[in-house]
N, C-alpha and C positions, 0 to 999 in steps of 0.2 A: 624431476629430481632423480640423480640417479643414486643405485644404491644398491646392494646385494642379497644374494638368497639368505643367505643367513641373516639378515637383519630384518624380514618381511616383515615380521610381526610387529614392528611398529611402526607398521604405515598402511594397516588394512583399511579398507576404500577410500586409500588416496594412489593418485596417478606417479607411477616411479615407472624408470627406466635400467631395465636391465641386459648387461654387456654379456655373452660368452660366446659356448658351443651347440650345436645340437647332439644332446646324445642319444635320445632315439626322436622316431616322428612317426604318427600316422595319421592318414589322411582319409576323410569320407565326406568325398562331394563335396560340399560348399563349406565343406571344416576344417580345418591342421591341428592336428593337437601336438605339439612340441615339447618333449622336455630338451629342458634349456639348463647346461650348467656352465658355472662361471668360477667352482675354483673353492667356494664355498657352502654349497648344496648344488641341486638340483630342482628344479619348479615346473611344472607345466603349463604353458602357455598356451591358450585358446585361441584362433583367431578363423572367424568368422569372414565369410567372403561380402558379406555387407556390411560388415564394419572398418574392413580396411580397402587401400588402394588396391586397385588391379595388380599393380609391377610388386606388388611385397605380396600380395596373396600369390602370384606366379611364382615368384622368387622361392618362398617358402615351400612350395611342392617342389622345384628342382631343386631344391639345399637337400645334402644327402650327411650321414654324420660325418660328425667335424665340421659342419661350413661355420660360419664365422657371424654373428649375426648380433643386433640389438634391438631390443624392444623394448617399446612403450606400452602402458595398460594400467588398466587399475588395480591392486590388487585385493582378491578377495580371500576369505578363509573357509575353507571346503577342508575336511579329517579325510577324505577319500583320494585325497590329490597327498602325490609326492610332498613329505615335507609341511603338508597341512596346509598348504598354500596355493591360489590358483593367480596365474596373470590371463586379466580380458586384453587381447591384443589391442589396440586402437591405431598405432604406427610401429615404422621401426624402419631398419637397413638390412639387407644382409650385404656382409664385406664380401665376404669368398663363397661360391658355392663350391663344394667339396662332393666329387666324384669318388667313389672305389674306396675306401680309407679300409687299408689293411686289414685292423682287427675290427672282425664286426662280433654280434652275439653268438654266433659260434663258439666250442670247441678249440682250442688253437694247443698245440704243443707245447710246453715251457721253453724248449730253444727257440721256438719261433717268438715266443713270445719276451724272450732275454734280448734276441739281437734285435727286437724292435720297442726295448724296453724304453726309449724316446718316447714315445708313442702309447704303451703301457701302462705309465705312469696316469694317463688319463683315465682307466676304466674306474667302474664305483670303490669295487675293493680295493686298490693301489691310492685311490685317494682316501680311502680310510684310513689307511694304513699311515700313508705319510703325513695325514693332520694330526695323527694318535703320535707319531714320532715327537713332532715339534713340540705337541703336549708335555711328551716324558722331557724332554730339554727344558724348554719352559718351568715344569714344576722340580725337577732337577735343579734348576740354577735358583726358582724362588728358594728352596729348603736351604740351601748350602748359605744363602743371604740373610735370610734369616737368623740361620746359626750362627755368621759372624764370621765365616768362610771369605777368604779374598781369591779371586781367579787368578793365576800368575801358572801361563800355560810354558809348558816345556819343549825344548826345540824337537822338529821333526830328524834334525843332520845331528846324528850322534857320530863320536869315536869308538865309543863301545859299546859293551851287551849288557842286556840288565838279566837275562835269565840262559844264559849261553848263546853262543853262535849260529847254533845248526838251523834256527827259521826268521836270520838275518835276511835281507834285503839289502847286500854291495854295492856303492856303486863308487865310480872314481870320482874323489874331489877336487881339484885341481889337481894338486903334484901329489897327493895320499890317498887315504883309501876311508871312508865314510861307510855307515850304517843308517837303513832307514831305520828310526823307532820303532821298537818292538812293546817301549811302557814309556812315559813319560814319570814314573814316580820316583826314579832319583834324585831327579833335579827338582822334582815337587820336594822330598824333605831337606835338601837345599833352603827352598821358598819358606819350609815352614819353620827353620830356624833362624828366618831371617823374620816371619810377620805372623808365626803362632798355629796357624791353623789355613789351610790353602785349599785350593782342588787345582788340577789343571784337567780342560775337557779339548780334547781333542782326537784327528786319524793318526794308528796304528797299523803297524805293517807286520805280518806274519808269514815267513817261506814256508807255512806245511804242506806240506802233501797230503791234505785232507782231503779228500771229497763230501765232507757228511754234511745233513744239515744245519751244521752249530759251526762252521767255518765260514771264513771272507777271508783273502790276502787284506784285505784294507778294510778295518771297521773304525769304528769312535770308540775310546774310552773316556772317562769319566774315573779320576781318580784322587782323591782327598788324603791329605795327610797332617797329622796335628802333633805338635809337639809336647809334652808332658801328658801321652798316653799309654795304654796300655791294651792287653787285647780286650779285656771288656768293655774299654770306652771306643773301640777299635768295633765289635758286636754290638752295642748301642746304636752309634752311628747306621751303622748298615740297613737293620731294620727298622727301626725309624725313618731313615732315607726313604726306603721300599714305600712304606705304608703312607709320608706322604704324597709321593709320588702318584703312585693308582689312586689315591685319593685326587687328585688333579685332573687325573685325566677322566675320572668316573665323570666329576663334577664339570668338565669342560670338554669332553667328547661322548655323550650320550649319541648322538645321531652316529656316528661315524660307529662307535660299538654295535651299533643296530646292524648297521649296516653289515659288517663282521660277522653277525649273529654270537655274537662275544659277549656271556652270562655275567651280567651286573654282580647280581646276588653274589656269585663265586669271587668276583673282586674282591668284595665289599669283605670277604673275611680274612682280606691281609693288613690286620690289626699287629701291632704288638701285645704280649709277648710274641719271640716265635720260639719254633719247638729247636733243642739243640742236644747235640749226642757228638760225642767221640769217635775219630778214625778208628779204634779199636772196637766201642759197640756198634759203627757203622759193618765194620768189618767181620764181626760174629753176625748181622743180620743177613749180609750179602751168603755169608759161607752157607747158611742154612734155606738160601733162596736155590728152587731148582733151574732158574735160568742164567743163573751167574757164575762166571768161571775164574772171578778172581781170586787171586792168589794175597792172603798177608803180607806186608811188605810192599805192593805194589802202589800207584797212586789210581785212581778210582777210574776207569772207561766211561764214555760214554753208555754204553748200559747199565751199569753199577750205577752211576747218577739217575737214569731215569727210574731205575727203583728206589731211588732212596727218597727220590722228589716225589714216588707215586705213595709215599706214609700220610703223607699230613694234607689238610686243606690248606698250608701257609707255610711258606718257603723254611728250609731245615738249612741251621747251621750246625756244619759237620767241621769239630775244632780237632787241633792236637795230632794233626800229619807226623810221618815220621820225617828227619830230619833228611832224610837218602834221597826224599821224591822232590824237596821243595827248594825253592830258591838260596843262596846264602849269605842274602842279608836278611833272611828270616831267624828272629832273635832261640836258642832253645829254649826250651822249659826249663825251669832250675830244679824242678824236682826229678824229670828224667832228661837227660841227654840226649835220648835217642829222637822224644819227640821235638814239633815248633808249637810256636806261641801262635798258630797262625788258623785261619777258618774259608770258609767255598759257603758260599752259600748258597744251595740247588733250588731252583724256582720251581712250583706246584705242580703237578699233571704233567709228570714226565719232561720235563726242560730241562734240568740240569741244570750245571755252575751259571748261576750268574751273576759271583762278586768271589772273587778270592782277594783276602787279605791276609796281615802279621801285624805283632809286635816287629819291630827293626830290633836287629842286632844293635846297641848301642857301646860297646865293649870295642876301644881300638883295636887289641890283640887278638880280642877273638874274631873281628873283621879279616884281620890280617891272614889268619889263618886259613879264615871259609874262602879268603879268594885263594889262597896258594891249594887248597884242597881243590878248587873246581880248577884249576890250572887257568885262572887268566891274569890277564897283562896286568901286573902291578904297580905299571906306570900310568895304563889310561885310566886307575880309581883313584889315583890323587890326591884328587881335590874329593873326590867322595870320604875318600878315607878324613882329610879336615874337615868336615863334620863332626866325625868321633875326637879330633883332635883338641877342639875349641867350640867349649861347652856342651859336650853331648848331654842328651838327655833320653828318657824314655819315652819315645815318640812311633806312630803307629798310620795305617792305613789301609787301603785296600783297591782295586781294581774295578768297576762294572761296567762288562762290554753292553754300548747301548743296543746293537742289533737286537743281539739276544732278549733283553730286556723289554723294548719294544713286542720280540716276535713274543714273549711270555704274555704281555699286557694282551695284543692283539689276539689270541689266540694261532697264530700263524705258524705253520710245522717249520720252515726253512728260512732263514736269515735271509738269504740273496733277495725276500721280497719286504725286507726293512731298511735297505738302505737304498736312494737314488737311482743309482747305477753301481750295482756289483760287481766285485772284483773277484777273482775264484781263479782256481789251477788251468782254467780252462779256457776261461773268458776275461777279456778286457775291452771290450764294443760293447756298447757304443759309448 
């Protein structure tokens, strides 16, 4: 029977067959003890030079990591053994023996280890990492089903900007000039006045000139937008998202958090309510902090968010931006003008944003306006502008880049090791 590491536990002492890699091995005399993974844990495999054939007991001392190998055995349940599980060798093959394989348990640089991020992707943490990813999609797209959410994703080849030009991605379209996406949510409240309530999840393309670790030229977002809302049903959404989120991935990646050494307990208190404060009392906190140098008025740094996400045990919505820092189809406030209807929600222990949202401007003229004010093309919003034309209403959403999200969940300081293969000002290999 074959079958996988993750599934041993129900097949203790009976005979299964197991397909992967070796990721380490050592050997004493007439013994091989192998960990074997395959993708979905790791096991150790026993094999005994009198219980198997001569050519796979040889085979097995020259397979070096990575060779390619399958066994048969019985399995038993030892707490001492990786995983809780042990395999009695009794057959198997190995396909490839693998000589010299680059990254061994060593040390290795982060560029050495980015340009053979091919390769990379196999150590234990990078597979933590990427089954804890698939988790937050997975329990991302169950929440959004539940709620009554329809996926209706938005094109990557735009004509226009959605938040200005300057970290555009050009390129030539036939006989014109095309943008990679920088958001997908316009064409999402498109979606959602056509079927109430949408998300589209999809990559994202950013020209900054960042180097930090909260950048990728290319990430996923993840962006919902619903029609007859407002900012509070706009802050509902969000954290409720959050909370059942890590609640999915607690409940379906315990091994892979081990692995991390990523504290349960600490999850386990992003509950709703969460804690919320104003751009303004955000703004008296920061002025009175000695390591912050912002200025009133400005939109918040990267350090200004890591202090404001190091308040609470549970992600802080920071609402009521002034209207100069933020987007302009972000709706204002009716009771001041200066602010938006709009919120960032900074993730725990120092992370920073990892959802900004609004209310939408719903007001044609005063659309009209916010684009002649940022100076763009008032041809290529159009069809954005019919929206407001025909049947607008008070409708609302928000942004969440998954990297970041993931690297919150994971405990991980730097994005570039939450996505596949990273993109950055510097790299594009492999």
């Amino acid at each position: 029977m074959i079958t996988t590491i993750e599934k041993l536990a129900e097949h203790v002492d009976q005979t299964v067959t197991l397909r992967g890699w070796i990721y380490n091995k050592s050997s004493k005399g007439k013994l091989h003890f192998v960990q074997l993974r395959d993708g979905t844990g790791v096991c150790q495999c026993v094999a005994f030079k009198k219980d198997v054939d001569e050519e796979l007991f040889e085979n097995i001392g020259q397979a070096g990591q990575e060779s390619s190998l399958s066994l048969t055995g019985q399995v038993r349940a030892d707490d001492r053994a990786p995983g809780g599980f042990e395999l009695s060798i009794q057959s198997g093959q190995v396909h490839q023996i693998v000589d010299g394989y680059p990254i061994t348990p060593k040390d290795h640089g982060t560029d050495f280890l980015l340009s053979r991020r091919h390769l990379w992707l196999r150590s234990r943490r990078q597979w933590a990492v990427m089954r804890i990813r698939d988790a937050v999609i997975t329990g991302l797209r169950n929440f959004f089903d539940r709620e009554g959410f329809v996926c209706v994703d938005s094109p990557m080849f735009t004509p226009n900007a959605c938040e200005g030009t300057s970290t555009l991605f050009n390129l030539d379209y036939f006989d014109r000039q095309a943008f990679l996406t920088q958001s997908g949510q316009l064409y999402a409240e498109a979606s959602a006045m056509a079927l109430g309530k949408v998300f589209c999840f999809g990559p994202t393309f950013r020209a900054e000139k960042s180097k930090t670790r909260r950048h990728l030229t290319e990430f996923w977002m993840l962006e919902p937008e619903m029609a007859y809302a407002e900012l509070e049903d706009v802050l509902s959404l969000a954290e409720n998202m959050l909370s059942a989120t890590v609640a999915h991935v607690i409940e379906h990646r315990g091994p892979e958090l081990e692995v991390l050494e990523r504290s349960v307990e600490t999850l386990q208190k992003i509950v709703p309510p969460f804690p919320r404060m104003t751009y303004d009392e955000a703004a008296k906190i920061l002025a009175e902090h000695p390591d912050s140098s912002f200025e009133y008025g400005e939109d918040f740094g990267a350090p200004d968010e890591t202090i404001l996400s190091n308040l609470n045990d549970k992600p802080l919505m920071v609402t009521h931006y002034p209207s100069a820092v933020k987007a302009f189809y972000m709706k204002r406030d009716p009771k001041d003008d200066s602010k938006c209807l709009c919120v960032d929600v900074l993730g725990t222990e120092g992370v920073g944003e990892l959802i900004g949202g609004s209310q939408r401007e719903d007001s044609l003229d005063l659309l009209l306006e916010r684009i002649q004010e940022h100076d763009l093309s008032m041809e290529a919003f159009e069809w954005y502008l019919d929206l407001r034309r025909y049947g607008s209403v008070p409708h609302g959403g928000f942004g969440l880049g998954l990297e970041r999200c993931v690297g919150w969940i994971c405990g991980v300081e730097h994005v570039r090791e939450c996505i596949p293969f990273p993109r950055t000002m510097q790299r594009m290999e492999p």
